[in-house]
C-alpha positions as CSV (number, residue, x, y, z in Angstrom):
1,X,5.3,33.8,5.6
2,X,8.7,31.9,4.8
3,X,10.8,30.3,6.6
4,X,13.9,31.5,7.7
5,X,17.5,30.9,6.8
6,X,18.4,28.5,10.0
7,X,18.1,25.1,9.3
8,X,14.6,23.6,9.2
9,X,14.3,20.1,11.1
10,X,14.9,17.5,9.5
11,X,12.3,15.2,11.1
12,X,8.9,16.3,12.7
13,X,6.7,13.8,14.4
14,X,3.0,15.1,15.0
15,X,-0.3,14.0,17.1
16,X,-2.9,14.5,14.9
17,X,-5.6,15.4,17.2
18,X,-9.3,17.1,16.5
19,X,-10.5,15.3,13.7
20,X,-13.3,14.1,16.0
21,X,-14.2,17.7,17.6
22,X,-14.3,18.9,14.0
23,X,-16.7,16.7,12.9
24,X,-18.9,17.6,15.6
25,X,-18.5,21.4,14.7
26,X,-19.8,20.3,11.5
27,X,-22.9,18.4,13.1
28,X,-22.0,15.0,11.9
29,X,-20.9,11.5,13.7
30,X,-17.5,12.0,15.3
31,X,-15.6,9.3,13.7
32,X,-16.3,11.3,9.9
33,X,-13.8,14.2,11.1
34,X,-10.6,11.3,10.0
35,X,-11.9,11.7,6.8
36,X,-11.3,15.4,6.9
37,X,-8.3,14.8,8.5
38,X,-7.1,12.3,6.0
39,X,-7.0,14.9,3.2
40,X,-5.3,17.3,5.5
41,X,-2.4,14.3,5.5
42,X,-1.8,15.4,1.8
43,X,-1.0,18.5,2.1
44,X,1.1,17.9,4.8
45,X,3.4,15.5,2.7
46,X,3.3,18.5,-0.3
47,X,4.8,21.2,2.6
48,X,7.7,18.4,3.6
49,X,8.4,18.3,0.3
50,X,8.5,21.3,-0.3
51,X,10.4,22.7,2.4
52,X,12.4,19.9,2.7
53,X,12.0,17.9,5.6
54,X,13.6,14.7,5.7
55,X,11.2,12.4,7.7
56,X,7.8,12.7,9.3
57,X,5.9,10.4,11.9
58,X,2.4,10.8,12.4
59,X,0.3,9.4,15.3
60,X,-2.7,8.1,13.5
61,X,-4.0,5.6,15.7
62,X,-3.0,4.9,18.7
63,X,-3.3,1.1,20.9
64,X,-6.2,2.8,23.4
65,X,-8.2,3.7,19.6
66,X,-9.2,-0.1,19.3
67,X,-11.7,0.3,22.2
68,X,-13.7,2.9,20.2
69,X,-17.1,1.8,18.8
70,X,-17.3,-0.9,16.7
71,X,-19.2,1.6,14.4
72,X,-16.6,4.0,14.4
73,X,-13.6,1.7,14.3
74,X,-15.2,-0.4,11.4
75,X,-15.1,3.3,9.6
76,X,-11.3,3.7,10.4
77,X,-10.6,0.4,8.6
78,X,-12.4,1.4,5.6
79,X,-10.9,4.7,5.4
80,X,-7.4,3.3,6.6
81,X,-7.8,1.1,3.5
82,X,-9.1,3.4,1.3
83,X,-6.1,5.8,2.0
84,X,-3.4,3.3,1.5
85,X,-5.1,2.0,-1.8
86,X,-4.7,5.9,-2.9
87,X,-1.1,5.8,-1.8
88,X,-0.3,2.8,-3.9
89,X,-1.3,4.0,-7.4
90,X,-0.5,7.6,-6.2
91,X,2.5,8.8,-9.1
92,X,3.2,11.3,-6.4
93,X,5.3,8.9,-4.3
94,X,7.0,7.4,-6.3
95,X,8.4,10.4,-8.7
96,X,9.3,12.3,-4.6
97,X,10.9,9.3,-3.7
98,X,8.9,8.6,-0.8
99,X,8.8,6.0,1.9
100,X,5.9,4.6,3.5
101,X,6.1,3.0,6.8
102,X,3.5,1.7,9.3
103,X,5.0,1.2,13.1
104,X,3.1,-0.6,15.7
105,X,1.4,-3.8,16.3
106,X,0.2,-4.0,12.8
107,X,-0.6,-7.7,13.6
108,X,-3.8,-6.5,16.0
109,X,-5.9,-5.2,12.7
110,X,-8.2,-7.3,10.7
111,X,-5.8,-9.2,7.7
112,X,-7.2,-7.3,4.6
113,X,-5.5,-3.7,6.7
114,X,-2.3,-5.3,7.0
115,X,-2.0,-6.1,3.6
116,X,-3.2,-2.7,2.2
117,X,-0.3,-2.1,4.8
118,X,2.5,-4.2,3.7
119,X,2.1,-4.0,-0.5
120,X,2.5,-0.2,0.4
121,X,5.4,0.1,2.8
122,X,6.8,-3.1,0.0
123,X,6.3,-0.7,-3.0
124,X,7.9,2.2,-1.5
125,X,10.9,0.4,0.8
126,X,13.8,1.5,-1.5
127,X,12.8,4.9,-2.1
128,X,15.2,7.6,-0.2
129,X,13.9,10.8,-0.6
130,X,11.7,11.5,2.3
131,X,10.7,8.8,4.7
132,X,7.1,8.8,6.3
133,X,6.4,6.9,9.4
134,X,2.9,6.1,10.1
135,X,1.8,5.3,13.7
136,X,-0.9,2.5,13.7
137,X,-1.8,0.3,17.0
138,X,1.0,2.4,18.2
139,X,1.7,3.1,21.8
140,X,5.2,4.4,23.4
141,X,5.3,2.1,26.5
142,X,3.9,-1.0,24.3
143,X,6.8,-0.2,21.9
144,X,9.4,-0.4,24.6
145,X,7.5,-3.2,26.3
146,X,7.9,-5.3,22.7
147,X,11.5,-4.1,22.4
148,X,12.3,-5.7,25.7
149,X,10.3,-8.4,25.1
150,X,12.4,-9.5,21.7
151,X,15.5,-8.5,23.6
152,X,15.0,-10.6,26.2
153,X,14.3,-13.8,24.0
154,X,17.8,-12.8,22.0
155,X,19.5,-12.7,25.2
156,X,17.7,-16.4,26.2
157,X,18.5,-18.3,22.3
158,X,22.4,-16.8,23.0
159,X,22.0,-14.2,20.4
160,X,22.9,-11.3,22.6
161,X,25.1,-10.9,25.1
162,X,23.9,-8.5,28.2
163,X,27.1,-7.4,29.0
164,X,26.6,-5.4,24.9
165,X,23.4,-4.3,25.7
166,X,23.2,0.0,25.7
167,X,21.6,2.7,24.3
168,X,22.1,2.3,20.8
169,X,21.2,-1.7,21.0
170,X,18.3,-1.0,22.8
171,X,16.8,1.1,20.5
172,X,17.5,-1.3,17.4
173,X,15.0,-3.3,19.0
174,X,12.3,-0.4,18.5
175,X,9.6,-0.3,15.7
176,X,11.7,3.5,14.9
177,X,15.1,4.0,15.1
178,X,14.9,7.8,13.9
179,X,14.6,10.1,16.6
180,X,12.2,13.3,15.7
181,X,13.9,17.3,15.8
182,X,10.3,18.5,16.5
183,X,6.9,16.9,17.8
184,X,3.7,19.1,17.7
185,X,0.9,18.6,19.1
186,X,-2.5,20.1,17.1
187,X,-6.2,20.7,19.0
188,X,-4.9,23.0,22.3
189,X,-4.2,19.8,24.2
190,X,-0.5,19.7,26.3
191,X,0.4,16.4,26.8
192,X,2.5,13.4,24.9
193,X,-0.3,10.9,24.9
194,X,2.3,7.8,24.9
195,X,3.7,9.0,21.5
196,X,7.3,8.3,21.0
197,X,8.6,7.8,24.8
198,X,11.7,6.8,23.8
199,X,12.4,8.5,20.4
200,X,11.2,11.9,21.5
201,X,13.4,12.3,25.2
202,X,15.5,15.4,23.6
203,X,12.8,16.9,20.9
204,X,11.6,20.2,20.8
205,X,8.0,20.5,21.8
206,X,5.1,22.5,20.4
207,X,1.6,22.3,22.0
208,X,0.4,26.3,21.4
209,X,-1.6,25.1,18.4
210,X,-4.9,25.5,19.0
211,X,-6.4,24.4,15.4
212,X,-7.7,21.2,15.3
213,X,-6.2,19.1,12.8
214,X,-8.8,19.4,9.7
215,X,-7.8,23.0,9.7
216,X,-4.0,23.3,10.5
217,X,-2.6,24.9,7.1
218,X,0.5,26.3,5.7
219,X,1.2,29.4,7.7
220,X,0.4,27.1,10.7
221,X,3.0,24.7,9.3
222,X,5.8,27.5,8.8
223,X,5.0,29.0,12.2
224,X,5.9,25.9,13.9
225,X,9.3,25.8,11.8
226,X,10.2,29.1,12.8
227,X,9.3,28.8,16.4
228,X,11.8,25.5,16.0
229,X,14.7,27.5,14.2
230,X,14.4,30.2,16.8
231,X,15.2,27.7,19.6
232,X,18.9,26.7,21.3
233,X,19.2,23.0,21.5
234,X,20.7,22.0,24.7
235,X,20.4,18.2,24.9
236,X,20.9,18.4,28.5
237,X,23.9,20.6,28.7
């Protein structure tokens, strides 16, 4: 299956949910399906490249994901480091012209994460190609809680003037500026989960896919990219 000749999208965010129901499928500790899920992230960045697509963000870990078992979150960190280690000496990125980002409150993980974090998103921040936004400590309504937190303080110190404040100033105060064409959902689950409140008010939504995310593939990929070109955007009209 190919896609067809319409346009693809050009950004595609996706909640990447079922690594934990996959693992216990497989009989093993919960937490082990984001390892399976991890290696599923590569292919995914070989089919954007591939077909084109502009900019991805992935929800990865969301604010609520801190309460999980010290066990299990300790895991996370390890493989969170692991992955961004493999990023940085990965020839991959750097010959696509990838760029790595991490959005959220990066500052809430333990100090060695945020700088596996930061030489990354520093090694890739003038590549063009294809931008990748990685949702860490993220939540939607902590995002737009921080945003009008900063804006308030700029206001305060004389920096902005309320009168200037709209839409488009607003949303420079965000962690992501780039609003996504398409969000899908993976796992059979139909809601947003506090992913990309703001960012996401006009995208196309697709929740039909019932794989969980160790085992979304191509032809998953493409279906979801048809279904998208086969839609009329009406951004409220």
């Amino acid at each position: 299956m190919e896609p067809t000749k319409s346009p693809v999208p050009k950004h595609i965010a996706i909640i990447l949910d079922g690594n934990r129901r996959f693992a216990k499928r497989l009989m093993m500790k919960p937490w082990q399906g984001h390892e399976f899920g991890a290696k599923k992230l590569q292919k995914l960045l070989e089919w954007c490249v591939e077909y084109d697509i502009k900019e991805l963000t992935l929800y990865a870990f969301s604010i609520q994901n801190f309460n999980r078992p010290k066990d299990e979150f300790a895991y996370l960190m390890n493989l969170l480091k692991e992955e961004a280690n493999r990023l940085l000496n990965d020839d991959q990125i750097m010959k696509n012209g990838i760029k790595i980002r991490f959005i959220g409150r990066l500052m809430l993980f333990p100090n060695d994460i945020q700088e596996a974090m930061q030489k990354l998103m520093e090694k890739t921040r003038d590549n063009e190609n294809f931008s990748v936004n990685i949702a860490f400590g993220y939540g939607g309504r902590e995002e737009i809680l921080d945003a009008v937190h900063q804006l308030s303080l700029d206001v305060k110190d004389g920096k902005l003037n309320p009168k200037d404040i709209d839409e488009t100033k607003f949303a420079g105060y965000l962690y992501m500026q780039g609003e996504p064409d398409l969000v899908i959902r993976t796992g059979g689950e139909q809601r947003i989960s506090n992913f990309l409140l703001w960012q996401s008010s006009y995208s196309e939504y697709i929740f039909y896919v019932e794989k969980l995310w160790p085992e979304f593939e191509k032809e998953d990929f493409l279906k979801c990219i048809n279904d998208y070109k086969a839609r009329v955007r009406r951004f409220g009209h």
